[in-house]
PDB file of N, CA, C and O in Angstrom:
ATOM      1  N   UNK A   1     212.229 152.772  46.966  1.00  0.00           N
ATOM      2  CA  UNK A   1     212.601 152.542  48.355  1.00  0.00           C
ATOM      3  C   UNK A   1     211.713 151.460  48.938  1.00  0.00           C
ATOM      4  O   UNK A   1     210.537 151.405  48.579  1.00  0.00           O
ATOM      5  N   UNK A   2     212.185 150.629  49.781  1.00  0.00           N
ATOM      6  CA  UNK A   2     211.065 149.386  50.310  1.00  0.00           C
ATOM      7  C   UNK A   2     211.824 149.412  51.645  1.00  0.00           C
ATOM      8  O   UNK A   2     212.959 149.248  52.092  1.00  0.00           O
ATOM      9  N   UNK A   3     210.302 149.773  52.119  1.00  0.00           N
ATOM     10  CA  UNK A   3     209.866 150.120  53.724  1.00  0.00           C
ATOM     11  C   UNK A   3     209.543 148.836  54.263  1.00  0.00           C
ATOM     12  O   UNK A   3     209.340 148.876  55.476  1.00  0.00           O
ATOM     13  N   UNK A   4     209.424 147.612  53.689  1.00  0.00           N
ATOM     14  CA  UNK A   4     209.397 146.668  53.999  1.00  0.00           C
ATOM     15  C   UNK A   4     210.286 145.942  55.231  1.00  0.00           C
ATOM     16  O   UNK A   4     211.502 145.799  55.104  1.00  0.00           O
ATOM     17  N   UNK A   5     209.412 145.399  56.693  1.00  0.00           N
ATOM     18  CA  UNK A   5     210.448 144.948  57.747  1.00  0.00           C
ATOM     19  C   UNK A   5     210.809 143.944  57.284  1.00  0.00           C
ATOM     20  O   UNK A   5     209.951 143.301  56.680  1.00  0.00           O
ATOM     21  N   UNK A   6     212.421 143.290  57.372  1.00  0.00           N
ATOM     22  CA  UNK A   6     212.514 142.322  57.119  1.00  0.00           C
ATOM     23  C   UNK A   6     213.006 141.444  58.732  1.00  0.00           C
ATOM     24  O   UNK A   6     213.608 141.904  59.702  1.00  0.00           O
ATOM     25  N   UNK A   7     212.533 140.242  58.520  1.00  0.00           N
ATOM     26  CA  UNK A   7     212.859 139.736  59.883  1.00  0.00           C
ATOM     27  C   UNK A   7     214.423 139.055  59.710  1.00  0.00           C
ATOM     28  O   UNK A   7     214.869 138.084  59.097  1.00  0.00           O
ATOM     29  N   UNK A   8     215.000 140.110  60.595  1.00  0.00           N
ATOM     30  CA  UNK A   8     217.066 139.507  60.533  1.00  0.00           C
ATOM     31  C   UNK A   8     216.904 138.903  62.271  1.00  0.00           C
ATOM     32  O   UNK A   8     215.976 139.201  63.023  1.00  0.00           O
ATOM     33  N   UNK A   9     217.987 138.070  62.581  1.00  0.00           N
ATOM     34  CA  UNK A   9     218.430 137.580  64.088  1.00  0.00           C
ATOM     35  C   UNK A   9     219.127 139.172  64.510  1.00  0.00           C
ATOM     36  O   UNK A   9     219.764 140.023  63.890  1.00  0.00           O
ATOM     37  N   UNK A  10     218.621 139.028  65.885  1.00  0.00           N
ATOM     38  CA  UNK A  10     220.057 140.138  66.339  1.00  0.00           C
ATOM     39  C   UNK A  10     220.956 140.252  66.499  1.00  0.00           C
ATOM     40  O   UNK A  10     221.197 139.045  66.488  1.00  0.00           O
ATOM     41  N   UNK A  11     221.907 140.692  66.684  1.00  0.00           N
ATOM     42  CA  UNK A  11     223.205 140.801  66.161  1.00  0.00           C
ATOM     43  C   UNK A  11     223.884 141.468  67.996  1.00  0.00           C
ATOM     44  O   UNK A  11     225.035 141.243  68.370  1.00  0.00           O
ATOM     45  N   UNK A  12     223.056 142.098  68.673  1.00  0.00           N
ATOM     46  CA  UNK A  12     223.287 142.676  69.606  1.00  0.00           C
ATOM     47  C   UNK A  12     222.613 142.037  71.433  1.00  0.00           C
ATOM     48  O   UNK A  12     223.092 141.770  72.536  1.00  0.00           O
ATOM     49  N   UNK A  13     221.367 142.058  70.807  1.00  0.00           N
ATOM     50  CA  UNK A  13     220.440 141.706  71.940  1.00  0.00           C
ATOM     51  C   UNK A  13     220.178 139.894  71.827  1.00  0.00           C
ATOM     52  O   UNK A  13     219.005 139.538  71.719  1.00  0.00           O
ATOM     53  N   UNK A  14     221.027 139.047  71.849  1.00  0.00           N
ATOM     54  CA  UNK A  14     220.917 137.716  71.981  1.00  0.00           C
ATOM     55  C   UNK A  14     221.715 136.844  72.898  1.00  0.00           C
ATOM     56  O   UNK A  14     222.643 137.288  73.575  1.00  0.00           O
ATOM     57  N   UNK A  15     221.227 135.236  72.908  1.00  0.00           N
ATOM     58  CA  UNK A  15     221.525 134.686  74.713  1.00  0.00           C
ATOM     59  C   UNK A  15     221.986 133.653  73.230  1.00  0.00           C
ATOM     60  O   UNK A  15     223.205 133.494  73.168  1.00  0.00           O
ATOM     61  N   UNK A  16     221.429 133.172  72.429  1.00  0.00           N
ATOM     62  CA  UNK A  16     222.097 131.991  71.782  1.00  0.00           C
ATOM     63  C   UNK A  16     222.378 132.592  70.198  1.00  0.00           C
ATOM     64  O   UNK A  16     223.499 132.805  69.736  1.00  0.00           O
ATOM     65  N   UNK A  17     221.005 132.822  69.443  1.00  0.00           N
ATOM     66  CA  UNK A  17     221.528 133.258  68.186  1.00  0.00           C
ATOM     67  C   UNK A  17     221.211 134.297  67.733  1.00  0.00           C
ATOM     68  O   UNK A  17     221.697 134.654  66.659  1.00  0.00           O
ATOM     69  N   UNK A  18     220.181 135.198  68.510  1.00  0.00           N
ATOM     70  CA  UNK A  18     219.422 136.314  68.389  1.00  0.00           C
ATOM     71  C   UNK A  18     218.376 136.308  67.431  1.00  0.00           C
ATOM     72  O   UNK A  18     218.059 137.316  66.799  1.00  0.00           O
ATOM     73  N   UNK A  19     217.659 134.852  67.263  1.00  0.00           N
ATOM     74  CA  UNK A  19     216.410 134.706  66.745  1.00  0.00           C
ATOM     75  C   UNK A  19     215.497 134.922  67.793  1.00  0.00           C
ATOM     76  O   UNK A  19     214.357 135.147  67.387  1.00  0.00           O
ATOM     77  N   UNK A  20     215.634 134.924  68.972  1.00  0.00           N
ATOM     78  CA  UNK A  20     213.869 135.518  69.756  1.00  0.00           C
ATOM     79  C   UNK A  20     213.962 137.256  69.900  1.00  0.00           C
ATOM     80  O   UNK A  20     213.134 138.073  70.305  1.00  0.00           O
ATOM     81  N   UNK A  21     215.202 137.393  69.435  1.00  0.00           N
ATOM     82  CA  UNK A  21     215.115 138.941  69.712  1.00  0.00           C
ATOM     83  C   UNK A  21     214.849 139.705  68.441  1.00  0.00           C
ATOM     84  O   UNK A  21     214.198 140.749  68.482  1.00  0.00           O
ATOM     85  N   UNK A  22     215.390 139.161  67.169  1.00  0.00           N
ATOM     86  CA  UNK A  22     214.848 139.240  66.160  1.00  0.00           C
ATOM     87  C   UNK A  22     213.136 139.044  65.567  1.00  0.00           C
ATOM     88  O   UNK A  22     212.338 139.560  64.784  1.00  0.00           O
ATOM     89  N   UNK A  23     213.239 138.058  66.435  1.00  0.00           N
ATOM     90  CA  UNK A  23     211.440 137.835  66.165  1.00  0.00           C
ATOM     91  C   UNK A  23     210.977 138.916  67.159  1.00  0.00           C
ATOM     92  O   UNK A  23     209.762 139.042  67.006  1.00  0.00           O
ATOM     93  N   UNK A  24     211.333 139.567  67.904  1.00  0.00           N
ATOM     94  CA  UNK A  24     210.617 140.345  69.123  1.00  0.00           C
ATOM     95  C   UNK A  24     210.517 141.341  68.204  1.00  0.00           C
ATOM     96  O   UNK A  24     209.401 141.670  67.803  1.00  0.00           O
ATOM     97  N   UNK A  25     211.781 142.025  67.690  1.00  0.00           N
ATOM     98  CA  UNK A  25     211.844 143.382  67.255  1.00  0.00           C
ATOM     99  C   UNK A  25     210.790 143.170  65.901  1.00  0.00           C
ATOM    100  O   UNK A  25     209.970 144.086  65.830  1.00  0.00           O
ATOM    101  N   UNK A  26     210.649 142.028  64.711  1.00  0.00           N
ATOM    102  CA  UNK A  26     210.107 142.404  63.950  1.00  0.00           C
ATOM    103  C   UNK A  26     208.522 142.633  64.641  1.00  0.00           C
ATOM    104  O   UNK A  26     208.023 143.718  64.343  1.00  0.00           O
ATOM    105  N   UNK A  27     207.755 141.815  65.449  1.00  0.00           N
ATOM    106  CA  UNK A  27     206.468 141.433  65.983  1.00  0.00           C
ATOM    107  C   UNK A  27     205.970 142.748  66.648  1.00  0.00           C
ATOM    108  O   UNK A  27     204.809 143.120  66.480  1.00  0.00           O
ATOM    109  N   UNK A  28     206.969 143.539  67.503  1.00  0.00           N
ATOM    110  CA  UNK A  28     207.173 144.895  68.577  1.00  0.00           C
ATOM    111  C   UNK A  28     207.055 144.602  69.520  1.00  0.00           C
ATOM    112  O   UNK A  28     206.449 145.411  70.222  1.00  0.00           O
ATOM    113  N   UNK A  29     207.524 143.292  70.201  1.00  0.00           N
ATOM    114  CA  UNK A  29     207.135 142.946  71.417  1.00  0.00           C
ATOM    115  C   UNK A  29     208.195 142.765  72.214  1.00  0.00           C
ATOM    116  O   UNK A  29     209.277 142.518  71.681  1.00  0.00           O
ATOM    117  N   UNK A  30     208.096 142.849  73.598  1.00  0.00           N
ATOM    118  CA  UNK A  30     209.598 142.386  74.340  1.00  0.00           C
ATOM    119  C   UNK A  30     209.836 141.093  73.838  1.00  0.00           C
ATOM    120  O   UNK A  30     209.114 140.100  73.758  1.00  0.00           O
ATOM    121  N   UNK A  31     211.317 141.376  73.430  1.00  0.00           N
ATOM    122  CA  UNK A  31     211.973 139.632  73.317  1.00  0.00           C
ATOM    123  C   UNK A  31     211.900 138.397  74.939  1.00  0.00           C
ATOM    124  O   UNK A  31     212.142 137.191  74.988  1.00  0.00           O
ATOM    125  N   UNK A  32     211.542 139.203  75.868  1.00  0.00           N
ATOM    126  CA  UNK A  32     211.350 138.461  76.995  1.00  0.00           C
ATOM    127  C   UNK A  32     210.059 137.238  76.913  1.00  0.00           C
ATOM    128  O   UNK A  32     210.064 136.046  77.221  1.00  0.00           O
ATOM    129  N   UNK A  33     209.265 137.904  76.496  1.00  0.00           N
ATOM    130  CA  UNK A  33     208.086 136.969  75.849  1.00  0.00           C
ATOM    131  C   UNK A  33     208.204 136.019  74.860  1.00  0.00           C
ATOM    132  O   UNK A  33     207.644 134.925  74.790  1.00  0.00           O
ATOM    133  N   UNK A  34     209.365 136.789  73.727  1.00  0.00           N
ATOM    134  CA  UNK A  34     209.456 135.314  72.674  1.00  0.00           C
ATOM    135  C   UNK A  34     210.222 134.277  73.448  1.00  0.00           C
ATOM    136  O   UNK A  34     209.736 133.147  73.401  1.00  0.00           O
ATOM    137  N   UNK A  35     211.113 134.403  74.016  1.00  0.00           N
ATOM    138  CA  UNK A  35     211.799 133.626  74.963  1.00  0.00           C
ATOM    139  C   UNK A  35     211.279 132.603  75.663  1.00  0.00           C
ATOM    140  O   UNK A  35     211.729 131.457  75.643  1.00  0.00           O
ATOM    141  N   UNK A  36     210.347 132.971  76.283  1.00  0.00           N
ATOM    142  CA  UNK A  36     209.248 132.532  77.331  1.00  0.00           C
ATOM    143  C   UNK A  36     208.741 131.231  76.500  1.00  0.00           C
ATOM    144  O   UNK A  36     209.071 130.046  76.532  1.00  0.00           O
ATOM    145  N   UNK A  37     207.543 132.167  75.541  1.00  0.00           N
ATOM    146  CA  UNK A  37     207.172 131.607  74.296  1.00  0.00           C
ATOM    147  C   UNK A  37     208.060 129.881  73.683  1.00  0.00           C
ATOM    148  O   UNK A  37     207.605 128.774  73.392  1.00  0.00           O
ATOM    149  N   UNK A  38     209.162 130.341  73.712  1.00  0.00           N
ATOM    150  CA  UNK A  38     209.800 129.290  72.840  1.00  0.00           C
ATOM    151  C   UNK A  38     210.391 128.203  74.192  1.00  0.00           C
ATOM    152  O   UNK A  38     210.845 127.092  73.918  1.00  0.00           O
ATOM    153  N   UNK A  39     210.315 128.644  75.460  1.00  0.00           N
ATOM    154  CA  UNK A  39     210.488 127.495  76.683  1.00  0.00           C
ATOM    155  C   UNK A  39     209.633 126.905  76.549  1.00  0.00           C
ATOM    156  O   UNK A  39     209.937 125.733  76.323  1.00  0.00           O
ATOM    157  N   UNK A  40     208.003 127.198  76.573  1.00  0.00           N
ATOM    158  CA  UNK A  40     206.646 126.910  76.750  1.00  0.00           C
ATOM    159  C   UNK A  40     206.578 125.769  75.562  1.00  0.00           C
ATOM    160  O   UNK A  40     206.481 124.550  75.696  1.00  0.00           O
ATOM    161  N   UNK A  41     206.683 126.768  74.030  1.00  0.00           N
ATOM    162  CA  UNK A  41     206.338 125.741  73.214  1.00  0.00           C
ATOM    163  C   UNK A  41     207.371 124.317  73.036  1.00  0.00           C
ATOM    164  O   UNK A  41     206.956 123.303  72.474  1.00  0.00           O
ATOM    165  N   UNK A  42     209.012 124.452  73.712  1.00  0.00           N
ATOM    166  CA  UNK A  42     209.353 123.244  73.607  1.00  0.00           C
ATOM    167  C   UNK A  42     209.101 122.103  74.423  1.00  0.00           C
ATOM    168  O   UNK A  42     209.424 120.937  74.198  1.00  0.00           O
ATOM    169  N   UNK A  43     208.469 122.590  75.426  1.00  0.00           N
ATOM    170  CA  UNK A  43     207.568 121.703  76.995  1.00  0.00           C
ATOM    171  C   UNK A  43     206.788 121.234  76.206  1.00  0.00           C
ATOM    172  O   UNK A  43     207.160 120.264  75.546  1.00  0.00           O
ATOM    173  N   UNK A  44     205.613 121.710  76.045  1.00  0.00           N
ATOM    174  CA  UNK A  44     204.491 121.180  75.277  1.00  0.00           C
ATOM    175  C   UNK A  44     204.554 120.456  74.024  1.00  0.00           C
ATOM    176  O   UNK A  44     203.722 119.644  73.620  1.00  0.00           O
ATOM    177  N   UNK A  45     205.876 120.913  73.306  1.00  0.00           N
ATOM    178  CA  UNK A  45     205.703 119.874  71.443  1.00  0.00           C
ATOM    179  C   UNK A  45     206.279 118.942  72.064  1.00  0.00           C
ATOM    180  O   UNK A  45     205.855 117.832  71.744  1.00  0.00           O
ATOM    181  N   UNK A  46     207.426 118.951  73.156  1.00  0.00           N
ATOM    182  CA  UNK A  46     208.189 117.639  73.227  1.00  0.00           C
ATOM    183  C   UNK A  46     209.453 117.471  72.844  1.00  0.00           C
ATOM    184  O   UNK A  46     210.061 116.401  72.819  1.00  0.00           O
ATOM    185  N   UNK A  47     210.076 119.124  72.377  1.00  0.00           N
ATOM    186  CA  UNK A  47     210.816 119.118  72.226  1.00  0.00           C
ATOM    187  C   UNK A  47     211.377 119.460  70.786  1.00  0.00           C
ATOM    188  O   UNK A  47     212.556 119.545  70.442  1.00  0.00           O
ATOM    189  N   UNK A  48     209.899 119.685  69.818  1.00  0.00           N
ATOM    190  CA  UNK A  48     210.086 119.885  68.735  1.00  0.00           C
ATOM    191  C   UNK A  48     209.970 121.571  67.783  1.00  0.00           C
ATOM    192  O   UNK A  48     209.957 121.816  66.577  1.00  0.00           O
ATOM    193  N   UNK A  49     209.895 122.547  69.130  1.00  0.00           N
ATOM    194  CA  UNK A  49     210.356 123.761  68.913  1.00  0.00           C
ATOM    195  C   UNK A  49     211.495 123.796  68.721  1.00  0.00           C
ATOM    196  O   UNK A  49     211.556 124.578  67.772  1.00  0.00           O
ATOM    197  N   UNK A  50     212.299 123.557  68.902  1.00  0.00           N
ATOM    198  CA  UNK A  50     213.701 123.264  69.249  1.00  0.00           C
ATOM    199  C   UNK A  50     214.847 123.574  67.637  1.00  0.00           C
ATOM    200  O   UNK A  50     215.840 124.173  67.223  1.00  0.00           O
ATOM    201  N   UNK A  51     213.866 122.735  67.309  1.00  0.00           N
ATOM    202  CA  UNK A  51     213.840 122.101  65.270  1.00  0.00           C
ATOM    203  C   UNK A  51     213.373 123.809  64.785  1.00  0.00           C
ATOM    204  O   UNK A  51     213.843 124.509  63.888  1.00  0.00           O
ATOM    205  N   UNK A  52     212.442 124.055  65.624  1.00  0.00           N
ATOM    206  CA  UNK A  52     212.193 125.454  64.832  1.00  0.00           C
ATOM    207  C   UNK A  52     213.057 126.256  64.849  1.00  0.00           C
ATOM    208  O   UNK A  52     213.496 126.869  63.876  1.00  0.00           O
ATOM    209  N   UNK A  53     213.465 126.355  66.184  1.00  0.00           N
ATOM    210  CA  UNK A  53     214.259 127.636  66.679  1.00  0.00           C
ATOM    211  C   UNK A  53     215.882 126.980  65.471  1.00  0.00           C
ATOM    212  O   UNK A  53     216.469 127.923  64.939  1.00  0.00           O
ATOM    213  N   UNK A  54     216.229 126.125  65.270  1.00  0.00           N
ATOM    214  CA  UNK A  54     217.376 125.478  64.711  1.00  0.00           C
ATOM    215  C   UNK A  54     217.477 125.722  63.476  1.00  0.00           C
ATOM    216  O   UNK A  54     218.467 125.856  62.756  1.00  0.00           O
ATOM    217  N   UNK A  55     215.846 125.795  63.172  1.00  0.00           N
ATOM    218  CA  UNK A  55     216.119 126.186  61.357  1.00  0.00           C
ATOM    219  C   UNK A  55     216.113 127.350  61.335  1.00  0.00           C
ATOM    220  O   UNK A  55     216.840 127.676  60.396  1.00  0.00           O
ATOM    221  N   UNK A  56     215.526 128.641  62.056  1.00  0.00           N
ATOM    222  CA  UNK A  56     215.096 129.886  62.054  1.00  0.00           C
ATOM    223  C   UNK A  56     216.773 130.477  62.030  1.00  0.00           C
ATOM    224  O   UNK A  56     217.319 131.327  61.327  1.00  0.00           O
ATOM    225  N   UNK A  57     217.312 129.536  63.218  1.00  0.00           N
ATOM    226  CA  UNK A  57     219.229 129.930  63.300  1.00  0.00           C
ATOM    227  C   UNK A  57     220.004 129.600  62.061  1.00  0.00           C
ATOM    228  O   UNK A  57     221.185 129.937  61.964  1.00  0.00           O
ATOM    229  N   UNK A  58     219.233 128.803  60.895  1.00  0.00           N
ATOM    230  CA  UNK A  58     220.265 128.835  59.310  1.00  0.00           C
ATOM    231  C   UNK A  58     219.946 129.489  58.536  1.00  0.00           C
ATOM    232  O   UNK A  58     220.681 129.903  57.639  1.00  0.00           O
ATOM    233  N   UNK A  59     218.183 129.887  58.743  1.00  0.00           N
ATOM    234  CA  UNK A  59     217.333 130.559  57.649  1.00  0.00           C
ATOM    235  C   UNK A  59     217.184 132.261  57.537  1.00  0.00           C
ATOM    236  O   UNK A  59     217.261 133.033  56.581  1.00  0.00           O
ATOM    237  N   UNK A  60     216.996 132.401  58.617  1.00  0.00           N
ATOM    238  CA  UNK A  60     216.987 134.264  59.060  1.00  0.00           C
ATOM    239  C   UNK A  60     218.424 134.470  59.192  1.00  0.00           C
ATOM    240  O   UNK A  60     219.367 133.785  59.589  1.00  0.00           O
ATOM    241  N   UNK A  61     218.213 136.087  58.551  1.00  0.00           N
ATOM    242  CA  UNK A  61     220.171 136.524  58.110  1.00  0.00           C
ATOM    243  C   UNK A  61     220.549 136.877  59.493  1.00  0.00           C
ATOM    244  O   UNK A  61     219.784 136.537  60.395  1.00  0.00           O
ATOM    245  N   UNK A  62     221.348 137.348  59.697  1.00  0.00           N
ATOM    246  CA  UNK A  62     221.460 138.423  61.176  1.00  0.00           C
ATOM    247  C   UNK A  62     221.449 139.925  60.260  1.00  0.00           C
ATOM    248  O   UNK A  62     221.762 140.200  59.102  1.00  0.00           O
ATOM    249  N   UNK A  63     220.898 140.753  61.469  1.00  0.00           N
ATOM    250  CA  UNK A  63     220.597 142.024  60.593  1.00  0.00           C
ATOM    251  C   UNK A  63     222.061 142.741  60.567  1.00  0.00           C
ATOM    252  O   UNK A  63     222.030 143.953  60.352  1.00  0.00           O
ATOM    253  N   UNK A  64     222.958 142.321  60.703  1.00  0.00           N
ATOM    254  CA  UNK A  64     224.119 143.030  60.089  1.00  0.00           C
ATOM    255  C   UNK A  64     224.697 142.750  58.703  1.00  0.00           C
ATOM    256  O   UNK A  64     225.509 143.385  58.030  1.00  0.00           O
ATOM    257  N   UNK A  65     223.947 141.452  58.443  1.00  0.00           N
ATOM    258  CA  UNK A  65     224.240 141.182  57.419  1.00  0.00           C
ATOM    259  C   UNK A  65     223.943 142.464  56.153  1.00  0.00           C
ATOM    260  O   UNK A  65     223.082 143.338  56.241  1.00  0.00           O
ATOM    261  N   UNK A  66     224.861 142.282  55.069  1.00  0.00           N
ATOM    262  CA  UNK A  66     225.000 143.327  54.258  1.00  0.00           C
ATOM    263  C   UNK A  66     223.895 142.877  52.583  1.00  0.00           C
ATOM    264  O   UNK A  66     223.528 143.738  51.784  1.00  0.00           O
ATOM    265  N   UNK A  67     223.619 141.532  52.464  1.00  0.00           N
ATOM    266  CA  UNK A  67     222.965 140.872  51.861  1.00  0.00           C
ATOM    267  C   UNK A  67     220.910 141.313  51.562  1.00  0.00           C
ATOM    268  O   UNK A  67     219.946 141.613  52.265  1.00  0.00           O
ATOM    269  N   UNK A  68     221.102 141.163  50.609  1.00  0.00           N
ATOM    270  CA  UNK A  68     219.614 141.540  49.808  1.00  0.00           C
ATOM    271  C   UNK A  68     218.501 140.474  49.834  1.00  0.00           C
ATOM    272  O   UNK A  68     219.077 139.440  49.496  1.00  0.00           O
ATOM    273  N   UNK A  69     217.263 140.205  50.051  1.00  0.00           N
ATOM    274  CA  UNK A  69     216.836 139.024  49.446  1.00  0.00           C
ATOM    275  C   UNK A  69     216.893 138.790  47.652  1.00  0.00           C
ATOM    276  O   UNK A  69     216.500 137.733  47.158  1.00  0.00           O
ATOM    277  N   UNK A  70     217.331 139.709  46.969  1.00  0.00           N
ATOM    278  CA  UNK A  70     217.905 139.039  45.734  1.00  0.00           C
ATOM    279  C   UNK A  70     219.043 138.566  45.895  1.00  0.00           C
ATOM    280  O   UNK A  70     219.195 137.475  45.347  1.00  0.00           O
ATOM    281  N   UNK A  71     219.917 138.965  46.442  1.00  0.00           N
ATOM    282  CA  UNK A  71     221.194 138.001  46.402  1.00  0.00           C
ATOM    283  C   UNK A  71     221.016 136.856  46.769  1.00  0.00           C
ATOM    284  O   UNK A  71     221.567 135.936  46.164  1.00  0.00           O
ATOM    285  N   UNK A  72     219.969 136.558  48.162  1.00  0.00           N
ATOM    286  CA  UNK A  72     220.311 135.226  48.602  1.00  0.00           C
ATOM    287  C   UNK A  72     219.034 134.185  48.024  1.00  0.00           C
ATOM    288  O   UNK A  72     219.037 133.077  48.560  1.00  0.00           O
ATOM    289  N   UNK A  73     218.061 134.400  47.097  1.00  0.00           N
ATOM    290  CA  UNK A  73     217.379 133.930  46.343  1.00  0.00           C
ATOM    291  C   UNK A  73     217.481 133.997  44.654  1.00  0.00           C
ATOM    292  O   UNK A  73     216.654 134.553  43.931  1.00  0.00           O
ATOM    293  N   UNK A  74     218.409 133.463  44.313  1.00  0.00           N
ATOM    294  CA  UNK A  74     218.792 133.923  42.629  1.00  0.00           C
ATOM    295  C   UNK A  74     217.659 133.170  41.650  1.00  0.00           C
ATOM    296  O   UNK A  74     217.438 131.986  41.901  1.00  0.00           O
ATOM    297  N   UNK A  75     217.200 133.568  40.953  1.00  0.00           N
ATOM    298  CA  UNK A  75     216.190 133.459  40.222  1.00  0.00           C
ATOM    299  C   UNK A  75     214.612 133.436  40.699  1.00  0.00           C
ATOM    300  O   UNK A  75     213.745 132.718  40.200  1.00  0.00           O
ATOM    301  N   UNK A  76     214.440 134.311  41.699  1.00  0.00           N
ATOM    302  CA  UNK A  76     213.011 134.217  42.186  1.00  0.00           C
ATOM    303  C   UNK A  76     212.926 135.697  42.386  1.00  0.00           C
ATOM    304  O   UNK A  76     213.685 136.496  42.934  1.00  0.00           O
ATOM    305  N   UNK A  77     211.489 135.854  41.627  1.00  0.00           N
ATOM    306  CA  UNK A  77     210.936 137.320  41.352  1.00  0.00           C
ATOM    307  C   UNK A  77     210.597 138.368  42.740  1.00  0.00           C
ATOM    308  O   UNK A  77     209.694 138.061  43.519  1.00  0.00           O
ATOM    309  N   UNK A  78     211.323 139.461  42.912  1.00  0.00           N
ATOM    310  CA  UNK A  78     211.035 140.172  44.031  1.00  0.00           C
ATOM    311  C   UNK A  78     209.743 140.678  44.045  1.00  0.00           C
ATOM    312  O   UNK A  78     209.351 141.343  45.004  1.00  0.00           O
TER     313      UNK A  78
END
């Protein structure tokens, strides 16, 4: 059995892709703060949070997804 959190987007609690709510729930924090968080840091990089939040929206599954990290990594050791 693996008790392991995995970080998925939400599927329920989201305004664009449910990556700050996903990052909230894995971290335990209100998603109101990652939110915040990710206004703040795109003020300050210039715009280059943005890129983060963009890849985090192709890279993290949504947690409804039915998918394993072996399925979606084929040949890399669990």
């Amino acid at each position: 059995m693996n008790t392991t959190k995995r970080l998925t987007r939400s599927s329920t609690d989201k305004y664009v892709g449910g990556v700050s709510a996903g990052l909230a729930n894995h971290l335990g924090i209100d998603p109101t703060l990652v939110r915040v968080g990710w206004v703040f840091a795109t003020l300050v990089s210039g715009g280059a949070a943005i890129l983060a939040y963009a890849a985090m929206l192709v890279v993290v599954p949504r947690e409804d997804e039915d998918t394993h990290i072996d399925d979606r990594l084929p040949g890399v050791p669990a």
